[in-house]
N, CA and C of each residue as an Amber inpcrd file, in Angstrom:
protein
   369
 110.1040000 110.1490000  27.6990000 109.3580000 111.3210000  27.2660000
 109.6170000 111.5820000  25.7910000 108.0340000 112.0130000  24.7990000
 108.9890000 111.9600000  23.5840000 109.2220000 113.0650000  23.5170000
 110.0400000 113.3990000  22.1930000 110.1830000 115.2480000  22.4140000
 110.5760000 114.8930000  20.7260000 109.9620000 115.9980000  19.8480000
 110.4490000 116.3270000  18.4780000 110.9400000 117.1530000  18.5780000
 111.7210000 117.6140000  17.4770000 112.4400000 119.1830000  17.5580000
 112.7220000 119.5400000  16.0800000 111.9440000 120.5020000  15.6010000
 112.4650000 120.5520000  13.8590000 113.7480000 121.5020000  13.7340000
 114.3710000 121.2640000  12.2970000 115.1490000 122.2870000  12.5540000
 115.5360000 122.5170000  10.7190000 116.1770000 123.1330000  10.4080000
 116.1440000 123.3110000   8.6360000 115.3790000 124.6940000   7.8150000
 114.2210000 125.1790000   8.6740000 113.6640000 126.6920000   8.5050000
 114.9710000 127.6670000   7.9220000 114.2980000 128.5420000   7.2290000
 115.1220000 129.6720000   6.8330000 114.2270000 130.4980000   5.4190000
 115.0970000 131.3300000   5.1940000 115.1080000 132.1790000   4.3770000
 114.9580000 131.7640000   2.9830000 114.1730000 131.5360000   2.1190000
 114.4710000 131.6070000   0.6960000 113.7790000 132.3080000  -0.5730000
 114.6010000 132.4060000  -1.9400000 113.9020000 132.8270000  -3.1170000
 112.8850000 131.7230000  -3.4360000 111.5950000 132.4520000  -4.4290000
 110.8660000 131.6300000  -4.8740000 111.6670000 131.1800000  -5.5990000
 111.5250000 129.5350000  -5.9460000 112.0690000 128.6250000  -7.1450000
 113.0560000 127.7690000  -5.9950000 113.5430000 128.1110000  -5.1740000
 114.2460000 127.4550000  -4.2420000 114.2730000 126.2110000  -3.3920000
 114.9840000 125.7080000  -2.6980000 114.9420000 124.3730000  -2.0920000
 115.0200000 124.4540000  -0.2570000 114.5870000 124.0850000   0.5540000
 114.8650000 123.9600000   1.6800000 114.9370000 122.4020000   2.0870000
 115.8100000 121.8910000   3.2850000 115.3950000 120.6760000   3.8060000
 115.3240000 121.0420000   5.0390000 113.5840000 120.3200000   5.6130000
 113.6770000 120.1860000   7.2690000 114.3650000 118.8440000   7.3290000
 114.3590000 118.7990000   8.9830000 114.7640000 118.0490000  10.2370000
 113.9060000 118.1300000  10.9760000 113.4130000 116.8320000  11.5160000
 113.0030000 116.4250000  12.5210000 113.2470000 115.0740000  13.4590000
 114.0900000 115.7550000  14.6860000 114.4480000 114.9340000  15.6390000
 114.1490000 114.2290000  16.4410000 113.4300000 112.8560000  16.6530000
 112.3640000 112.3890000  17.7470000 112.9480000 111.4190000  18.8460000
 113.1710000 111.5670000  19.7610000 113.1700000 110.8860000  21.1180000
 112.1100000 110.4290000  21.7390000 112.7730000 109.2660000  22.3540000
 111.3710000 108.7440000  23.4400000 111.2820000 107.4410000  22.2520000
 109.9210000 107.1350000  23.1970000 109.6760000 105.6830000  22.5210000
 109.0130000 105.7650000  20.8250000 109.7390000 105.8140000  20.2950000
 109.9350000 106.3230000  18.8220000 109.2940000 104.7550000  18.0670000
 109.5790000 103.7350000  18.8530000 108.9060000 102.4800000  18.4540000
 107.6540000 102.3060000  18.5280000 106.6760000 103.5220000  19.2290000
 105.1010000 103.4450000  18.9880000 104.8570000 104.4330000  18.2400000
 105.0790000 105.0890000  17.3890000 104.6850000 105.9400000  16.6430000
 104.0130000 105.0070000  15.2200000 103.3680000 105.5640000  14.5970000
 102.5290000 104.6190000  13.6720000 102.6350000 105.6450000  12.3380000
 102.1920000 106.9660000  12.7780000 102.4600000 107.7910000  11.5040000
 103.2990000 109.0030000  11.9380000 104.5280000 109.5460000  11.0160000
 104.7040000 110.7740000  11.2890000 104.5520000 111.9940000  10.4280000
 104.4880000 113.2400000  10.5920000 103.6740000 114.3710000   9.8240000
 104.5870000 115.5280000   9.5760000 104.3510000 116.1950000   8.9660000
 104.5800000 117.7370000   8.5870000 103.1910000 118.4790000   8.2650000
 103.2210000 119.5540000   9.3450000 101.9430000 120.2920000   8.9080000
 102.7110000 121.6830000   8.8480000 101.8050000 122.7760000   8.2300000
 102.0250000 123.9800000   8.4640000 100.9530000 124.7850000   8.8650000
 101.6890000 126.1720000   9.0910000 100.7230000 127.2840000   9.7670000
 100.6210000 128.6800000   9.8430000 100.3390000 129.1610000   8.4090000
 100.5610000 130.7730000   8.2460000  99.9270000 131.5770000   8.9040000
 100.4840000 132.7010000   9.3010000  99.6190000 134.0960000  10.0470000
  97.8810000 134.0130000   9.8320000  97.4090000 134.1930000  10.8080000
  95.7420000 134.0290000  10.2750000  95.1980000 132.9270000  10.2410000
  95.9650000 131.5500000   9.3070000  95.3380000 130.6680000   9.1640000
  95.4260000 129.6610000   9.9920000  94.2980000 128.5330000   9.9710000
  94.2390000 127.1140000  10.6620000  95.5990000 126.4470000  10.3130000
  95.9480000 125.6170000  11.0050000  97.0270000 124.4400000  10.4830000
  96.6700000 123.7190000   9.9640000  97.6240000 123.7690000   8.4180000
  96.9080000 122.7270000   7.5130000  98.3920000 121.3910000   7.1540000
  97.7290000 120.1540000   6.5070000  98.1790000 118.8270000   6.5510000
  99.1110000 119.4060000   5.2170000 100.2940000 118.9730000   5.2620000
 101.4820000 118.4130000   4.1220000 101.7210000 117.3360000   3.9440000
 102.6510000 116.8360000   4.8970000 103.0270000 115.1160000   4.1570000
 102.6420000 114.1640000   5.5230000 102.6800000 113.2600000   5.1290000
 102.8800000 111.9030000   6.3000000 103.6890000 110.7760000   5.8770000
 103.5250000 109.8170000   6.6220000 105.2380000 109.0180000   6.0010000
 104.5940000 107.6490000   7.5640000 104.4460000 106.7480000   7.1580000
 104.3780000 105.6340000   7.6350000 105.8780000 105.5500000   8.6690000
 106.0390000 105.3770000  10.0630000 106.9590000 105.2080000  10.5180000
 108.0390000 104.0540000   9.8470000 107.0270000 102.5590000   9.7310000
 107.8240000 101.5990000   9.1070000 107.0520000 101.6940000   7.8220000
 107.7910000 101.0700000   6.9350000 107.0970000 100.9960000   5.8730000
 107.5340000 102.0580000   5.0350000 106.5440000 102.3220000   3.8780000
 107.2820000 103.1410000   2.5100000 105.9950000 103.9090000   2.5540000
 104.6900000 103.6980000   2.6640000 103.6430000 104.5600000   2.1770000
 103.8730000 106.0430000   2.7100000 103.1160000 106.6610000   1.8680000
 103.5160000 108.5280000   2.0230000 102.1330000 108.8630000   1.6900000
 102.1000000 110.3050000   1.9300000 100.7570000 111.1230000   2.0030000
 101.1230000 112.5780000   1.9740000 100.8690000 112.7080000   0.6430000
 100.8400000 114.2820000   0.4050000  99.6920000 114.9150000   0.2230000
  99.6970000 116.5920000   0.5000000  98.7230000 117.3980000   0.2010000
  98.3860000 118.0660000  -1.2560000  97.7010000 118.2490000  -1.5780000
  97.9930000 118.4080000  -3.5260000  98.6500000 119.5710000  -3.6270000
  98.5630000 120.8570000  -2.4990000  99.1030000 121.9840000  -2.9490000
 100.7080000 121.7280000  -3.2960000 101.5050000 120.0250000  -2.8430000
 102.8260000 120.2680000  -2.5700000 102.7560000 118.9650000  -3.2270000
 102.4370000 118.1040000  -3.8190000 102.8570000 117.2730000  -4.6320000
 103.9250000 117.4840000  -5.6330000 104.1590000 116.4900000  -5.8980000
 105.5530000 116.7280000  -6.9730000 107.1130000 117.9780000  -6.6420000
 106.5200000 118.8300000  -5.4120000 107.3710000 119.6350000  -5.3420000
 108.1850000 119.1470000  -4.0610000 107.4590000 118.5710000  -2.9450000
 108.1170000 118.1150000  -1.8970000 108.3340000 116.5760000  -1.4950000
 109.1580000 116.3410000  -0.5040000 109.6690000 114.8720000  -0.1680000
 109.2020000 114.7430000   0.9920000 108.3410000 113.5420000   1.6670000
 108.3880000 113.1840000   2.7870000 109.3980000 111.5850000   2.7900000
 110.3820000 112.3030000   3.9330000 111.2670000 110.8780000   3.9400000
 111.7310000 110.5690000   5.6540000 111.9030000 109.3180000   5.4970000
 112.4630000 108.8050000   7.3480000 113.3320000 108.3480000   7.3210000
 114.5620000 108.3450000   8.0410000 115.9000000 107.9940000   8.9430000
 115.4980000 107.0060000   9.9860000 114.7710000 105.5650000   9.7860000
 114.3460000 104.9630000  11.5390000 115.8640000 104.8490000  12.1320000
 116.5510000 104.7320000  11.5200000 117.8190000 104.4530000  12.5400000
 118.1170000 105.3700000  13.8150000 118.1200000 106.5610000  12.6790000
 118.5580000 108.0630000  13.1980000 117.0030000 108.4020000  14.2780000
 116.2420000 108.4690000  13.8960000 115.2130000 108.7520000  14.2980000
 114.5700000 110.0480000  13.8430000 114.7420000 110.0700000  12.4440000
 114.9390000 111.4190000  11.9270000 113.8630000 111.6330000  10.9180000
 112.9670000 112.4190000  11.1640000 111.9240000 112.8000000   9.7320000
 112.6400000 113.8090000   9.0300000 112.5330000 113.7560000   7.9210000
 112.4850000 114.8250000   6.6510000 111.4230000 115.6740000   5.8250000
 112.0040000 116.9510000   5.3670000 110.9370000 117.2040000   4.2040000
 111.8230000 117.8860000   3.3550000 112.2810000 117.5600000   2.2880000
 112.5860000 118.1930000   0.9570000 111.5570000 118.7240000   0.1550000
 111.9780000 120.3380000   0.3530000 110.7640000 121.0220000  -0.0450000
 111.6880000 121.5470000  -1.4230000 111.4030000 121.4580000  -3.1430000
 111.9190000 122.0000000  -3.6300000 110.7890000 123.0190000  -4.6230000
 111.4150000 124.2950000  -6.0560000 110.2830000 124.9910000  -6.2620000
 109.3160000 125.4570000  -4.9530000 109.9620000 126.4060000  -3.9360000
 109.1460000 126.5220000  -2.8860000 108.3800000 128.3420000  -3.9810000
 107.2060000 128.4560000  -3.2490000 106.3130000 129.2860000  -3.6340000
 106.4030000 130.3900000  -2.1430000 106.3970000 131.6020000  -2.7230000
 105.7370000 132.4190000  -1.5160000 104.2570000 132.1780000  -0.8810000
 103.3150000 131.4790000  -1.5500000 102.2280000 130.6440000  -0.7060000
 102.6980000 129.5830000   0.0890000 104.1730000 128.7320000   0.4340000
 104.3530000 127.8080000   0.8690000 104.9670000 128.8250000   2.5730000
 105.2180000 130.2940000   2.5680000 105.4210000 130.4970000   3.9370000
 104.7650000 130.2380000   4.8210000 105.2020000 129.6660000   6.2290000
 104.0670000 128.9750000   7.0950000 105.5640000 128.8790000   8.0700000
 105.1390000 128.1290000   9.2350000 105.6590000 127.5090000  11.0300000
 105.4610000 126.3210000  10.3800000 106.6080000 125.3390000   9.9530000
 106.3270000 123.7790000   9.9590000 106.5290000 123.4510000  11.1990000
 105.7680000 122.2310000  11.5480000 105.6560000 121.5820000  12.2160000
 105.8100000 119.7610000  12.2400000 106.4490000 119.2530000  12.8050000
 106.5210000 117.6590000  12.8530000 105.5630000 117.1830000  13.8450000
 104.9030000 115.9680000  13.4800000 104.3080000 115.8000000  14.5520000
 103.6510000 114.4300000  14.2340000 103.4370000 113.2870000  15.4700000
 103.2500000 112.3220000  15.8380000 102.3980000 111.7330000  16.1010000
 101.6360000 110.1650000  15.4610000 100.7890000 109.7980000  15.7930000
 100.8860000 108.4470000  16.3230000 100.5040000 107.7010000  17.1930000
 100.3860000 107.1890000  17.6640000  99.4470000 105.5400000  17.1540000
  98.5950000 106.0590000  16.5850000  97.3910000 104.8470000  16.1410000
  97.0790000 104.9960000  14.6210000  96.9980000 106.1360000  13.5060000
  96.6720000 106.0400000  12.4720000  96.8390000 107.0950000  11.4980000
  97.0460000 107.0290000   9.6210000  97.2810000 108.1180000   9.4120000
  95.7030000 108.9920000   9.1660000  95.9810000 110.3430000   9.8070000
  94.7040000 111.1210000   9.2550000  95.4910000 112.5820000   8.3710000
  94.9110000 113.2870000   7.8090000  95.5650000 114.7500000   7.3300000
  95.0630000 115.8560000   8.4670000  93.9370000 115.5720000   9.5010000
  93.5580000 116.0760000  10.8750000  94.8130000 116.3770000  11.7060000
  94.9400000 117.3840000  11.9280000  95.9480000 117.8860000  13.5020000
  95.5890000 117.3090000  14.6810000  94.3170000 117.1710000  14.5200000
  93.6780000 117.0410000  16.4040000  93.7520000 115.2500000  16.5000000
  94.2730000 114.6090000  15.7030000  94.5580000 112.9340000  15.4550000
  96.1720000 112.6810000  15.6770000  97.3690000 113.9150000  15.8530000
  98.1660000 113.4430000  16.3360000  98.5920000 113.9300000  17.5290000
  99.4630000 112.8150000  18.3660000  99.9160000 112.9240000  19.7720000
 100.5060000 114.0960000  20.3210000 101.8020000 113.9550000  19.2330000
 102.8850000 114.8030000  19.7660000 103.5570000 115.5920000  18.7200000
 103.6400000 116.8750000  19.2060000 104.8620000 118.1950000  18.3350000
 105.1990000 118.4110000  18.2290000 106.6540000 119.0760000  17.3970000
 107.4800000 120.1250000  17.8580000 106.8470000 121.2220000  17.9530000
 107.7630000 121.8120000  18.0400000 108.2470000 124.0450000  18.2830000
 107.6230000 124.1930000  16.9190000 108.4480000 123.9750000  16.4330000
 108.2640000 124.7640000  14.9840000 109.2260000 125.1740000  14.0830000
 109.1860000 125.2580000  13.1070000 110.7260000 125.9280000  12.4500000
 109.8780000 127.0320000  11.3190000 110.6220000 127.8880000  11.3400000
 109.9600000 129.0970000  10.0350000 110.4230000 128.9940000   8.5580000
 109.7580000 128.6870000   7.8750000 109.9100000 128.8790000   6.4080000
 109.3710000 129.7730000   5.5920000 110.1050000 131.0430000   5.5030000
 109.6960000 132.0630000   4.5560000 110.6320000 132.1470000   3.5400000
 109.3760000 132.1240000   2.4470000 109.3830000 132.5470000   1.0410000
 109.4320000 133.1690000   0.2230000 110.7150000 134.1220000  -0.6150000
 110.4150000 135.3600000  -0.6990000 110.1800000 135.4090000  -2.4580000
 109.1620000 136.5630000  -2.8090000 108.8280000 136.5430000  -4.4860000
 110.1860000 137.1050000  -4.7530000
């Protein structure tokens, strides 16, 4: 069964740094792309990074270029996001999440999710 689980959410000043965690179990050897999306009050869930399970290619969103890291642990089984210069527009529910067959910046194209972890941003 797979199961993600993020973890790294918290509290910060604008100008600040956070790092997620994301923990994946299960057959972690079919995954093809993995993700970070977010999801503020009101709004749709929108695409941040992606990160090729094997491999080096990455995929960022422009609002977070240059400011954040998408990185992988295959050993560990561990996604990352080094978010640094975070903005009070960057508060949102991150989310990790799993695809199976290809990368898209679409939600409804990957498999599997976590919970969520909270990242608020304070001016």
């Amino acid at each position: 069964q797979v199961q993600l689980v993020e973890s790294g959410g918290g509290l910060v000043q604008a100008g600040g740094s956070l790092r997620l965690s994301c923990a994946a179990s299960g057959r972690t050897s079919n995954y093809y792309v993995m993700a970070w999306f977010r999801q503020a009050p009101g709004k749709e869930r929108e695409f941040v990074a992606a990160i090729r399970w094997t491999g080096v290619r990455t995929y960022y969103a422009d609002s977070v270029k240059g400011r954040f890291t998408i990185s992988r642990d295959s050993a560990k089984n561990t996604l990352y996001l080094q978010m640094n210069s975070l903005k009070p527009e960057d508060t949102a529910v991150y989310y990790c999440a799993a695809s199976l067959n290809y990368y898209s910046d679409n939600p409804t194209n990957y498999d599997y999710w976590g919970q969520g972890t909270q990242v608020t941003v304070s001016s």
